[in-house]
PDB file with SEQRES, HELIX, SHEET and CRYST1 records, atoms N, CA, C and O in Angstrom:
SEQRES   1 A   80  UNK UNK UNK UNK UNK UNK UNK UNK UNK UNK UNK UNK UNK          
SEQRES   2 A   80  UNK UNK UNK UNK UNK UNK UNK UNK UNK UNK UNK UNK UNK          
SEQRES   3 A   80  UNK UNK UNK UNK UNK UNK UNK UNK UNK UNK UNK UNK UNK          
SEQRES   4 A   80  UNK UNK UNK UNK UNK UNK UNK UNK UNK UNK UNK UNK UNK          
SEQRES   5 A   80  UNK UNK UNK UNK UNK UNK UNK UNK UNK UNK UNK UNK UNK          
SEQRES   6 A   80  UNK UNK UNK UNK UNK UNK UNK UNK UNK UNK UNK UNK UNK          
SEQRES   7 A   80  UNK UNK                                                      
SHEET    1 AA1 2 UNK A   6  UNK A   7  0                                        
SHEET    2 AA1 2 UNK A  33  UNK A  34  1                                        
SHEET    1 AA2 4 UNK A  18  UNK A  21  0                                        
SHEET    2 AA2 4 UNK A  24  UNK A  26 -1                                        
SHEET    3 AA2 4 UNK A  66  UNK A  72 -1                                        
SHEET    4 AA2 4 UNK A  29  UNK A  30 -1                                        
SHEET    1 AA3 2 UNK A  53  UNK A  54  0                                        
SHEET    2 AA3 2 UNK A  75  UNK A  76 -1                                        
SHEET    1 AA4 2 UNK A  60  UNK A  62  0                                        
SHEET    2 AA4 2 UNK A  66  UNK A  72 -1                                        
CRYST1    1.000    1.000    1.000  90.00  90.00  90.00 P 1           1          
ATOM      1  N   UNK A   1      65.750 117.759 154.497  1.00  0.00           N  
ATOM      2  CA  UNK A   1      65.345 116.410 154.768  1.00  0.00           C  
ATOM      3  C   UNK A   1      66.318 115.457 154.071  1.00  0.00           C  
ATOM      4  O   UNK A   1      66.529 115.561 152.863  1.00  0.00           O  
ATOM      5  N   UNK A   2      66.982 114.417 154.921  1.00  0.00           N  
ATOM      6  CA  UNK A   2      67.685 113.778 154.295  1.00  0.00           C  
ATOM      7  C   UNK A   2      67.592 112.218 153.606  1.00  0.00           C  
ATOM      8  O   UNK A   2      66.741 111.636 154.278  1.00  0.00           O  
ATOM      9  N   UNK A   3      67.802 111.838 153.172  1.00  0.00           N  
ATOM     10  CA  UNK A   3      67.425 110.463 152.262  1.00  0.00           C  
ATOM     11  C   UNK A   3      67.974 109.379 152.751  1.00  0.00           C  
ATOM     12  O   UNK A   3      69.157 109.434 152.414  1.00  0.00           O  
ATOM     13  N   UNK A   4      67.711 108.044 153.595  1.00  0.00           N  
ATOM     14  CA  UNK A   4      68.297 107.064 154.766  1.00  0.00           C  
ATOM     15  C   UNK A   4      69.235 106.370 153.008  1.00  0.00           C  
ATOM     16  O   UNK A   4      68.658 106.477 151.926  1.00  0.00           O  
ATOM     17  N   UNK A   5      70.357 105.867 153.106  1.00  0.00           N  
ATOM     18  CA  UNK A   5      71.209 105.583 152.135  1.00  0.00           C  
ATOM     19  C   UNK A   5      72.078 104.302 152.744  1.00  0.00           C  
ATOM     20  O   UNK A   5      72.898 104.735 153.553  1.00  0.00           O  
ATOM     21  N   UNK A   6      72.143 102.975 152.614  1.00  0.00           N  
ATOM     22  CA  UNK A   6      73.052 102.054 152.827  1.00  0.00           C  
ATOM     23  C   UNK A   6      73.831 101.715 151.820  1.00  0.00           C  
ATOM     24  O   UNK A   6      73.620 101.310 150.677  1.00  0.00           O  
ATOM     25  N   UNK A   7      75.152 102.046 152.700  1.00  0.00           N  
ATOM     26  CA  UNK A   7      76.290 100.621 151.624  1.00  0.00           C  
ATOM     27  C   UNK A   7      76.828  99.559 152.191  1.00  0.00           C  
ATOM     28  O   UNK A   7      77.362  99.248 153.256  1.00  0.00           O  
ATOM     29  N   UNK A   8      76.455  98.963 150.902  1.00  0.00           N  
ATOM     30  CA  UNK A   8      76.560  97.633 151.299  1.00  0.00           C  
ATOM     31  C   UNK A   8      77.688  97.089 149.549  1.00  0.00           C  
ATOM     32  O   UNK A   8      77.445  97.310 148.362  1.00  0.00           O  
ATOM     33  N   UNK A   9      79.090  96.214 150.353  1.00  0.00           N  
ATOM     34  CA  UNK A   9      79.797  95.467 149.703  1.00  0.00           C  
ATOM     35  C   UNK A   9      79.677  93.868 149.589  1.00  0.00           C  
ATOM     36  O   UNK A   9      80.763  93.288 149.586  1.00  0.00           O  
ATOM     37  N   UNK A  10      78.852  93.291 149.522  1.00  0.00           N  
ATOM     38  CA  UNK A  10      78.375  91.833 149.033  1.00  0.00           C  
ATOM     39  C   UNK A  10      77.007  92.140 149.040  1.00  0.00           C  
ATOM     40  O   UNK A  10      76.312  93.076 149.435  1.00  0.00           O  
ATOM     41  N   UNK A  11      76.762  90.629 148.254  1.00  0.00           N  
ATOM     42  CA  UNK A  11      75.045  90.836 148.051  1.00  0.00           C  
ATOM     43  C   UNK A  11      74.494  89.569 148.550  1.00  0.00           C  
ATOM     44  O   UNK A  11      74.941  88.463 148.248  1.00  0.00           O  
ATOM     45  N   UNK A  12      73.565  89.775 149.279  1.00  0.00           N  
ATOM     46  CA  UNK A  12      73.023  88.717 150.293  1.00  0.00           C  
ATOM     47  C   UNK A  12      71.569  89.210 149.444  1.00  0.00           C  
ATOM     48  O   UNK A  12      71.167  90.347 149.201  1.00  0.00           O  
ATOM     49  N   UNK A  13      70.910  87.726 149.073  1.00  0.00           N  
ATOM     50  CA  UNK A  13      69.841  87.332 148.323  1.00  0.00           C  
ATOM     51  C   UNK A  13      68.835  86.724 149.357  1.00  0.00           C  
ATOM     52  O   UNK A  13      67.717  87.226 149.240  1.00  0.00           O  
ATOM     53  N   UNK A  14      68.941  85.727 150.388  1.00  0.00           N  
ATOM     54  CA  UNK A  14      67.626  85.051 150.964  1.00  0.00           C  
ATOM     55  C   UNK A  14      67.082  84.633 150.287  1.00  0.00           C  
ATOM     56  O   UNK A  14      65.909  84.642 150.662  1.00  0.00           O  
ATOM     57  N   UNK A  15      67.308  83.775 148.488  1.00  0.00           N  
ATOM     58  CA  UNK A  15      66.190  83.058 147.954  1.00  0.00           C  
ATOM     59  C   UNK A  15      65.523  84.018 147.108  1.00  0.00           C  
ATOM     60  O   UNK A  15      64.724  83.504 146.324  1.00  0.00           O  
ATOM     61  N   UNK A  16      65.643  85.378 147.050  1.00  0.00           N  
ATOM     62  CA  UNK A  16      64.670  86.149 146.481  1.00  0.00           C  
ATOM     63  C   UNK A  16      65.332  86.635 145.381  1.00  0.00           C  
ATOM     64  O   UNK A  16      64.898  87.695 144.930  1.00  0.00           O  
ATOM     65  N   UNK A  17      66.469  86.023 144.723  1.00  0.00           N  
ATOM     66  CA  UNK A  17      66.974  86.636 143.051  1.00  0.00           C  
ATOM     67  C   UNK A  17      66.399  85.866 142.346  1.00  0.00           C  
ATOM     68  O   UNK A  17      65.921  84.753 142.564  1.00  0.00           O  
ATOM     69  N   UNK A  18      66.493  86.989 140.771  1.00  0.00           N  
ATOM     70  CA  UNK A  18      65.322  86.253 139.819  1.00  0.00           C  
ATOM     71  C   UNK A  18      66.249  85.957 138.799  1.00  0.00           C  
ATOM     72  O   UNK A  18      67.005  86.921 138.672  1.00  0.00           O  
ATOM     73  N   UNK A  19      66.614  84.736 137.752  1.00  0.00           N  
ATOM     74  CA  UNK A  19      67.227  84.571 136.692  1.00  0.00           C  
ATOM     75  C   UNK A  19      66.762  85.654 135.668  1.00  0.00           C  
ATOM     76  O   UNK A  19      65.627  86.131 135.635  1.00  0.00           O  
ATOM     77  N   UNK A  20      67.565  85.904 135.022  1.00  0.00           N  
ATOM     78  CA  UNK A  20      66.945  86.371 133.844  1.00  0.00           C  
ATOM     79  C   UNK A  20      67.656  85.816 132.444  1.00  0.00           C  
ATOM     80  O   UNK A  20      66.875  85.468 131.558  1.00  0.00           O  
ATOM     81  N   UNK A  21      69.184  85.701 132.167  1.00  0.00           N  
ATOM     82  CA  UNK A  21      69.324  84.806 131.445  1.00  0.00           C  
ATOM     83  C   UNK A  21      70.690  84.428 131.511  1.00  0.00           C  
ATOM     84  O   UNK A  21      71.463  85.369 131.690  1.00  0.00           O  
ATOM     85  N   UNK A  22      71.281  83.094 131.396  1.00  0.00           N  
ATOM     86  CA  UNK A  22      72.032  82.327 131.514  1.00  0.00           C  
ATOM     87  C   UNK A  22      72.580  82.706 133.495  1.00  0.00           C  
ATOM     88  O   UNK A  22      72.038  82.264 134.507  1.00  0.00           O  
ATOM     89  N   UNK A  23      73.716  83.588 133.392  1.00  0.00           N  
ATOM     90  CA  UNK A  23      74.265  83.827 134.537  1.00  0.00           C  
ATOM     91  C   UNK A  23      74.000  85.344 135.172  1.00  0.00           C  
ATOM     92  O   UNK A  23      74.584  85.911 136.096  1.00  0.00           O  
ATOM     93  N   UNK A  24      72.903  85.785 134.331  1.00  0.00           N  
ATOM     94  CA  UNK A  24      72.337  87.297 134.583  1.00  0.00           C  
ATOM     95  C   UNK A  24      71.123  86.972 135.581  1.00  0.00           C  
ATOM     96  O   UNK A  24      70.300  86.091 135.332  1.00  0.00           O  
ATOM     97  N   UNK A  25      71.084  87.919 136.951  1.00  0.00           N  
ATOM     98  CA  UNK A  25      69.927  87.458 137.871  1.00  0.00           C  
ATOM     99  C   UNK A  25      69.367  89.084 138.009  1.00  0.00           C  
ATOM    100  O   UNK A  25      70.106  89.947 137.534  1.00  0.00           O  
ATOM    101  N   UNK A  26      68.050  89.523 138.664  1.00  0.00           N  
ATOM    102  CA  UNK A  26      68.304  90.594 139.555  1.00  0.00           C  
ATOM    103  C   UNK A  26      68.082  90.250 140.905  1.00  0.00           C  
ATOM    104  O   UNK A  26      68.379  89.232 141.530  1.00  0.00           O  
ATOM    105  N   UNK A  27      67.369  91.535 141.319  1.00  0.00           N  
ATOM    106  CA  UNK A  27      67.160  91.036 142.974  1.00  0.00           C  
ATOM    107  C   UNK A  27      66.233  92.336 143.654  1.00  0.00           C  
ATOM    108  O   UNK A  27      65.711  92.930 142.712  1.00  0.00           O  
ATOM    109  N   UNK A  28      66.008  92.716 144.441  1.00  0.00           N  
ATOM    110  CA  UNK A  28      65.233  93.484 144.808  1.00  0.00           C  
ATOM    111  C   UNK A  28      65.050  94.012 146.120  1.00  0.00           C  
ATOM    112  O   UNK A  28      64.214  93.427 146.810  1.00  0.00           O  
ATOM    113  N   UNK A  29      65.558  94.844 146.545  1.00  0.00           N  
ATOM    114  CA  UNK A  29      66.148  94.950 148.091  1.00  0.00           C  
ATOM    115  C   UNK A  29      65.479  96.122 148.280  1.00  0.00           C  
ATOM    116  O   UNK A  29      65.441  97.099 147.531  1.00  0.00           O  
ATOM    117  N   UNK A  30      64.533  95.820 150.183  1.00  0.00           N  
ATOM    118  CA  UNK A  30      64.245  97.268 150.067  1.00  0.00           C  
ATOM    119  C   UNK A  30      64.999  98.299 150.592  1.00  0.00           C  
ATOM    120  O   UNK A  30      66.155  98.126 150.980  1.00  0.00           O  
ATOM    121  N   UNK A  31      64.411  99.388 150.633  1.00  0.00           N  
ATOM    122  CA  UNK A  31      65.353 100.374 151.008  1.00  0.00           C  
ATOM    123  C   UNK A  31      65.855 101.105 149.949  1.00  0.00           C  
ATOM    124  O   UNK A  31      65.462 100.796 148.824  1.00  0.00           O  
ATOM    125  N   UNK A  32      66.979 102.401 150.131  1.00  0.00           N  
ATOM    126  CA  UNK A  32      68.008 103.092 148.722  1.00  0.00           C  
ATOM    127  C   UNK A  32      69.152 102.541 149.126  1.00  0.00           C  
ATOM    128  O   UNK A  32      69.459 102.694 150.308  1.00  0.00           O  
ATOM    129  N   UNK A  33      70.121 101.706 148.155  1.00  0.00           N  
ATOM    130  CA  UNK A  33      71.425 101.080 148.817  1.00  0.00           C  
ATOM    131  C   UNK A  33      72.067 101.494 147.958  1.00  0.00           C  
ATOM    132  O   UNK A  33      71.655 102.270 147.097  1.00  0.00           O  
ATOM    133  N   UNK A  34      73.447 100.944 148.063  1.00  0.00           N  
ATOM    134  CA  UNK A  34      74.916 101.444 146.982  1.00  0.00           C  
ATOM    135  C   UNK A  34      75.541 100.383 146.947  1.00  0.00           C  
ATOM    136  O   UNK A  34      75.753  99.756 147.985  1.00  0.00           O  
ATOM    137  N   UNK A  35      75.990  99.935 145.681  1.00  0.00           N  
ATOM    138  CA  UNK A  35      76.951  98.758 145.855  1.00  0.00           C  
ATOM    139  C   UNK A  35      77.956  99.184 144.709  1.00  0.00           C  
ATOM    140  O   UNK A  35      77.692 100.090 143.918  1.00  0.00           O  
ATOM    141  N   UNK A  36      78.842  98.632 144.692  1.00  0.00           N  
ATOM    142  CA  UNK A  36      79.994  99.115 143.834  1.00  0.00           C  
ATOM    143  C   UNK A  36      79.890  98.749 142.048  1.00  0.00           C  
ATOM    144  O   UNK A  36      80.212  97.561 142.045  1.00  0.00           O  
ATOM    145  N   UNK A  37      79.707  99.007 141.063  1.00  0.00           N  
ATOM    146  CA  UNK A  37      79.504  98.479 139.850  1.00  0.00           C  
ATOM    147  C   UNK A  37      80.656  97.993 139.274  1.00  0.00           C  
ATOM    148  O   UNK A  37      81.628  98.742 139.368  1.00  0.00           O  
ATOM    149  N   UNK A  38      80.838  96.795 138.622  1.00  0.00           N  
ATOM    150  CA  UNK A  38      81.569  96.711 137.896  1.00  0.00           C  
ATOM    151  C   UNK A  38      83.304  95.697 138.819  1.00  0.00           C  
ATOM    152  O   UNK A  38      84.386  95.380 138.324  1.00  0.00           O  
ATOM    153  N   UNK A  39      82.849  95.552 139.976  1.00  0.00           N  
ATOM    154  CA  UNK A  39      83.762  95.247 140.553  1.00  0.00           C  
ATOM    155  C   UNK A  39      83.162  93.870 141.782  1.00  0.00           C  
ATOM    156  O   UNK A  39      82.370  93.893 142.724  1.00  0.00           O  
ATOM    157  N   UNK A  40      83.953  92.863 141.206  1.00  0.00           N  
ATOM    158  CA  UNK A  40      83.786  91.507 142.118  1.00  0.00           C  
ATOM    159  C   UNK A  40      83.678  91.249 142.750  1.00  0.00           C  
ATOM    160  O   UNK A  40      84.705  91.092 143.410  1.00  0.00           O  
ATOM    161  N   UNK A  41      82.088  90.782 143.551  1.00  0.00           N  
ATOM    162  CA  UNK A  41      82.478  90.476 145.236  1.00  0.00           C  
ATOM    163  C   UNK A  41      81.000  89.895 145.357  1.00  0.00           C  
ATOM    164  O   UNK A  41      80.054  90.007 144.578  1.00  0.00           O  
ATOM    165  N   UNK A  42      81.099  89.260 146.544  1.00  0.00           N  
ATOM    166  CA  UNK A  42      80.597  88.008 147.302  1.00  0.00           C  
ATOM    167  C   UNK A  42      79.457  87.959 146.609  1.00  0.00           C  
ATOM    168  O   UNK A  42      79.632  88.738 145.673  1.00  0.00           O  
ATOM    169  N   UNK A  43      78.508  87.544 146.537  1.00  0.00           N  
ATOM    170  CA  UNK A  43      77.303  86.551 147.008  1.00  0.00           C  
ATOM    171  C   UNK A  43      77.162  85.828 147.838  1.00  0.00           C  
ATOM    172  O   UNK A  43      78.015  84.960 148.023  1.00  0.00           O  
ATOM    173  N   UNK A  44      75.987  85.924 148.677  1.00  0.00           N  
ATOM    174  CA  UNK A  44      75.798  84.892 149.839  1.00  0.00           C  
ATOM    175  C   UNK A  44      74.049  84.838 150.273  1.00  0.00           C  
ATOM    176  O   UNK A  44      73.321  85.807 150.487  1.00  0.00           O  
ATOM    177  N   UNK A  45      73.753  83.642 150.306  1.00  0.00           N  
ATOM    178  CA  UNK A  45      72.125  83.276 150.771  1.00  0.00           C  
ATOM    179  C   UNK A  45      71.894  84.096 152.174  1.00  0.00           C  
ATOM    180  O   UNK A  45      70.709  84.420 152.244  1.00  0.00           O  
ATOM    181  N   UNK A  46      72.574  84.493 153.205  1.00  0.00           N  
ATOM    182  CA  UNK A  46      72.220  85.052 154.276  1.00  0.00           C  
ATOM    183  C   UNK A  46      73.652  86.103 154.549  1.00  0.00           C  
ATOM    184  O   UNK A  46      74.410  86.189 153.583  1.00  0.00           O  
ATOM    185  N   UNK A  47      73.938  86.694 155.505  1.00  0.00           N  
ATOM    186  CA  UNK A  47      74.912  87.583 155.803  1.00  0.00           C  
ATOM    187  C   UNK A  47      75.731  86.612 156.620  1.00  0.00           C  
ATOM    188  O   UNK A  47      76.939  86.627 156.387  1.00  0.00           O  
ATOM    189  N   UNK A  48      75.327  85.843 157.460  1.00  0.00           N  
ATOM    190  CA  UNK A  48      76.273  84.982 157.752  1.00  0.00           C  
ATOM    191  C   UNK A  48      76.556  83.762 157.710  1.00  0.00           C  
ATOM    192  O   UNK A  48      77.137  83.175 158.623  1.00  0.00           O  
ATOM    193  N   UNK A  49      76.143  83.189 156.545  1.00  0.00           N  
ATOM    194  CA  UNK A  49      76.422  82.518 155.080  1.00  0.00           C  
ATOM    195  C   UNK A  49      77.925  82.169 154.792  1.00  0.00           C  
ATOM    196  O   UNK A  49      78.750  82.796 155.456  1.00  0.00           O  
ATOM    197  N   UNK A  50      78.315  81.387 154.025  1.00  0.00           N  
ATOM    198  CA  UNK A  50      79.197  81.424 153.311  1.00  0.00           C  
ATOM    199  C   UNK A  50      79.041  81.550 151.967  1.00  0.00           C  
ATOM    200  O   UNK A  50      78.037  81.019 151.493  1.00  0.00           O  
ATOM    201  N   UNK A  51      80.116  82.373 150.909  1.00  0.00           N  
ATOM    202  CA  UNK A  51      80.224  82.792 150.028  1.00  0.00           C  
ATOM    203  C   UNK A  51      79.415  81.402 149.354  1.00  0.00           C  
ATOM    204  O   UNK A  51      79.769  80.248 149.597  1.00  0.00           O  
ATOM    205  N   UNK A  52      78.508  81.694 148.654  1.00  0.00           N  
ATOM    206  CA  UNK A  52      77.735  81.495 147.515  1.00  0.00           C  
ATOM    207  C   UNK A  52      78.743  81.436 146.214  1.00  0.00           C  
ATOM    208  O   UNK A  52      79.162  80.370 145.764  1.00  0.00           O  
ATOM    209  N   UNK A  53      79.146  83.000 145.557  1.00  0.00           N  
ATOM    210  CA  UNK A  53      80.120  82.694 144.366  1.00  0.00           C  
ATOM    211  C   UNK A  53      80.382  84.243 144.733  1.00  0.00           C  
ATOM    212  O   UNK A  53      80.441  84.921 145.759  1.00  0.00           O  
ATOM    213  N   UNK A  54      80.527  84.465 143.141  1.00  0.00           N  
ATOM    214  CA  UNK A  54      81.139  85.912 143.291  1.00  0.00           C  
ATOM    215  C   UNK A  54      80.310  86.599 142.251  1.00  0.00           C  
ATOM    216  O   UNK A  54      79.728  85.895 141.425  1.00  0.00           O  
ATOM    217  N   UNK A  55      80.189  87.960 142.203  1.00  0.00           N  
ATOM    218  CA  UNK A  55      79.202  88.442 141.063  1.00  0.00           C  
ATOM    219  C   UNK A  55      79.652  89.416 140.667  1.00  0.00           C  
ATOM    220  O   UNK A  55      80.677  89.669 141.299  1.00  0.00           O  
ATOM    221  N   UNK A  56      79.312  90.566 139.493  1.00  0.00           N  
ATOM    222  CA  UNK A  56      79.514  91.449 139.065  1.00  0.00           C  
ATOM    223  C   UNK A  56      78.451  92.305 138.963  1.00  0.00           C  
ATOM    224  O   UNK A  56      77.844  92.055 137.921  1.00  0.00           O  
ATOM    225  N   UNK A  57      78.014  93.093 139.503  1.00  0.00           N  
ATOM    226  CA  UNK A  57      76.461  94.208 139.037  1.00  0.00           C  
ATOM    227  C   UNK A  57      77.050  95.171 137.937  1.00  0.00           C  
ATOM    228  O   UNK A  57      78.006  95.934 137.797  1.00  0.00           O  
ATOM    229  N   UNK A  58      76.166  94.805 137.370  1.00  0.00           N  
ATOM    230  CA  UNK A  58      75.861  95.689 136.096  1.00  0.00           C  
ATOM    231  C   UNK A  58      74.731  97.371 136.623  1.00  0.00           C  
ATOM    232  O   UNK A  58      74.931  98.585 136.655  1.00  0.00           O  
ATOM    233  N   UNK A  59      73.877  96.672 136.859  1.00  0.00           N  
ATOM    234  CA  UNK A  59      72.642  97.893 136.936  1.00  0.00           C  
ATOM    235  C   UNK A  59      72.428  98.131 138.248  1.00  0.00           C  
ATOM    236  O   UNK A  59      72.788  97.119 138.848  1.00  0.00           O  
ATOM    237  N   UNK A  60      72.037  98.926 138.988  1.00  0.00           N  
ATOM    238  CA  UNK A  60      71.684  99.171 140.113  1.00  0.00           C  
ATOM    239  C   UNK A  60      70.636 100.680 139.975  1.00  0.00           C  
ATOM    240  O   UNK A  60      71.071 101.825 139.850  1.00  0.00           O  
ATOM    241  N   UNK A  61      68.809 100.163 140.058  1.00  0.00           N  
ATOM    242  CA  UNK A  61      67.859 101.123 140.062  1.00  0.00           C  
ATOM    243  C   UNK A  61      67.428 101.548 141.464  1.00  0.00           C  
ATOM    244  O   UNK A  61      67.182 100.661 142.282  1.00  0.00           O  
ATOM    245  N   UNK A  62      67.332 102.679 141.766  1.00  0.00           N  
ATOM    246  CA  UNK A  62      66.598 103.485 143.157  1.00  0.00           C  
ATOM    247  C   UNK A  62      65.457 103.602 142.321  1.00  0.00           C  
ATOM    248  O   UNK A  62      65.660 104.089 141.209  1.00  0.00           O  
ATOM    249  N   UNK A  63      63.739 103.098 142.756  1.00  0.00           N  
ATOM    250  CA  UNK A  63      62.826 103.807 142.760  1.00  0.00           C  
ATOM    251  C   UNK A  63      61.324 103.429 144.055  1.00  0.00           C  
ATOM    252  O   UNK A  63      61.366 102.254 144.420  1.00  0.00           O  
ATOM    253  N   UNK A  64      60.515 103.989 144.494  1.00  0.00           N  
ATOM    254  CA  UNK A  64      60.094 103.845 145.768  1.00  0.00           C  
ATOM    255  C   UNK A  64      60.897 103.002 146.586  1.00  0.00           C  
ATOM    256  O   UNK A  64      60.977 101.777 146.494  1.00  0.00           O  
ATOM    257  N   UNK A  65      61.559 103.838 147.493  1.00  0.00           N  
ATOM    258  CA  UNK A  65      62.165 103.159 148.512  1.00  0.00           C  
ATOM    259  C   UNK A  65      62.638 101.670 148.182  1.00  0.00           C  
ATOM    260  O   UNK A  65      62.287 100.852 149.032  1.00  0.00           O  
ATOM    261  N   UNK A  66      63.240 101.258 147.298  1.00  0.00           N  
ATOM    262  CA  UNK A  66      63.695 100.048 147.308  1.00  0.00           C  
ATOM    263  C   UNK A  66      64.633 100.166 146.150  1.00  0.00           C  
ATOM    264  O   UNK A  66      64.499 101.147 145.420  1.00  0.00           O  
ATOM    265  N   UNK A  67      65.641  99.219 145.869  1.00  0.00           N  
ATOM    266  CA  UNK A  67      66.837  99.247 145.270  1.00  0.00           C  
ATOM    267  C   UNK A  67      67.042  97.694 144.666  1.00  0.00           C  
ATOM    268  O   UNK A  67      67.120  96.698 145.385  1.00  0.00           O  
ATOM    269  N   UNK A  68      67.128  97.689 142.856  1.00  0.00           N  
ATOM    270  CA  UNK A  68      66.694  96.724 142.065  1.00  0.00           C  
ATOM    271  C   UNK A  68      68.120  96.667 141.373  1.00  0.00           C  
ATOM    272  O   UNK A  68      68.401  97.404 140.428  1.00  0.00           O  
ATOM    273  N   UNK A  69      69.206  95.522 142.036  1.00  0.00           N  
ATOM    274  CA  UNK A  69      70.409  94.576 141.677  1.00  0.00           C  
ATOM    275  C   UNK A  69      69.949  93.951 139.579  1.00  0.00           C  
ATOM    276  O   UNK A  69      68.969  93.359 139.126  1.00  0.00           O  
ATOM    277  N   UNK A  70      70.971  94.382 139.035  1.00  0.00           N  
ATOM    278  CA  UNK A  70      70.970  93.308 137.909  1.00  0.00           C  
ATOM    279  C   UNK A  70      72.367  93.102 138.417  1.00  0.00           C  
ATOM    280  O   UNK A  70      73.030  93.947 139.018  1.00  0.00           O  
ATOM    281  N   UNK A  71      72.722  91.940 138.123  1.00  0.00           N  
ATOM    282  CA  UNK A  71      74.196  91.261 138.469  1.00  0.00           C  
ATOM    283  C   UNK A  71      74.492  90.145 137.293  1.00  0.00           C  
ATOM    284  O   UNK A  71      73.691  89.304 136.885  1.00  0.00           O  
ATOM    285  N   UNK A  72      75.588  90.314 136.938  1.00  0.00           N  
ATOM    286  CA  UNK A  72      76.373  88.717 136.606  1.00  0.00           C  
ATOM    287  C   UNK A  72      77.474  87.683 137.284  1.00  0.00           C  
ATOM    288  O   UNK A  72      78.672  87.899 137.468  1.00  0.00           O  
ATOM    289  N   UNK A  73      76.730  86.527 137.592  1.00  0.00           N  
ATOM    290  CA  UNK A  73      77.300  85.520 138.599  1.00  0.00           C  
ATOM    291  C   UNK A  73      78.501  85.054 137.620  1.00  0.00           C  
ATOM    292  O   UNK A  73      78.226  84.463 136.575  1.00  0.00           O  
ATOM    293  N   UNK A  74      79.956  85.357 138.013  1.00  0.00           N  
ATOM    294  CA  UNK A  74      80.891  85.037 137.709  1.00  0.00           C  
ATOM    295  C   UNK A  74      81.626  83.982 137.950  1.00  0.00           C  
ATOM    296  O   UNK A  74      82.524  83.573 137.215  1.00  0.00           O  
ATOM    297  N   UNK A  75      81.183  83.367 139.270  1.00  0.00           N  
ATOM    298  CA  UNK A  75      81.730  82.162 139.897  1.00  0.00           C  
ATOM    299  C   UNK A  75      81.012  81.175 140.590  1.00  0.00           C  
ATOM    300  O   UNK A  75      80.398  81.634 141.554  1.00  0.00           O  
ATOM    301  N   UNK A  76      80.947  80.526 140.494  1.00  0.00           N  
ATOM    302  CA  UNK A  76      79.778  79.605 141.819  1.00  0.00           C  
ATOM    303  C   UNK A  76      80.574  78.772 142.399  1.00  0.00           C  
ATOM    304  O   UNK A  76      81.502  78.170 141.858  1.00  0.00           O  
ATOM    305  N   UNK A  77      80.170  78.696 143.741  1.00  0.00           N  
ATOM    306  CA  UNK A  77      81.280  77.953 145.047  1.00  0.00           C  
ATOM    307  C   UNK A  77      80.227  76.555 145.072  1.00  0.00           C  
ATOM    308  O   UNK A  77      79.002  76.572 145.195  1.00  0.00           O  
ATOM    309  N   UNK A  78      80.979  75.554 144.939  1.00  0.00           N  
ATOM    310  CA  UNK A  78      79.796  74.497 144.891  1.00  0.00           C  
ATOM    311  C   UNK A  78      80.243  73.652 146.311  1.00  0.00           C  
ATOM    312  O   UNK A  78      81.394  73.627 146.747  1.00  0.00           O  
ATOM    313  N   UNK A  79      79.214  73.052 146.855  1.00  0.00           N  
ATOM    314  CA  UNK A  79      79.420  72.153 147.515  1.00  0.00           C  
ATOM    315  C   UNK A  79      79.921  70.879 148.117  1.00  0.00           C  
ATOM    316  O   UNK A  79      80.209  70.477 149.244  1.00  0.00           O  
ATOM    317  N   UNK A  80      79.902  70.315 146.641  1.00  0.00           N  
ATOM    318  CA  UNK A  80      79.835  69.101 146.542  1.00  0.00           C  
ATOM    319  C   UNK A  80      81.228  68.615 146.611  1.00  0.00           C  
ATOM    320  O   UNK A  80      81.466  67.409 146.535  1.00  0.00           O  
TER     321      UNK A  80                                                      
END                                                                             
């Protein structure tokens, strides 16, 4: 029996990351996913979005079917 597994290289949030302190967030995605640790890349509010900033994951937990992002936001793309 095999285990359904996504990778995924940016991290698309929808509103649903949680601060935790200063530029440290997590996030909470369901499903088992893979993202790369330790290495820079996108953030974005939707998938076809524009870059948000850029982040770094630190932690990445598998437990019931869902997959729990700690990240540090390295850059923020501002608007204004």
């Amino acid at each position: 029996m095999g285990m359904p597994l996504e990778l995924n290289t940016m991290i698309v949030t929808k509103g649903r990351e949680n601060r935790l302190d200063n530029n440290y967030f997590t996030l909470k995605k369901d499903g088992y996913r893979l993202y790369p640790i330790d290495i820079p890349i996108d953030v974005k509010k939707t998938i076809e979005g524009d870059s948000s900033g850029t982040a770094v994951i630190k932690k990445v937990e598998w437990a019931e079917n869902a997959t729990v992002l700690t990240y540090q936001l390295i850059s923020l793309n501002s608007t204004n």
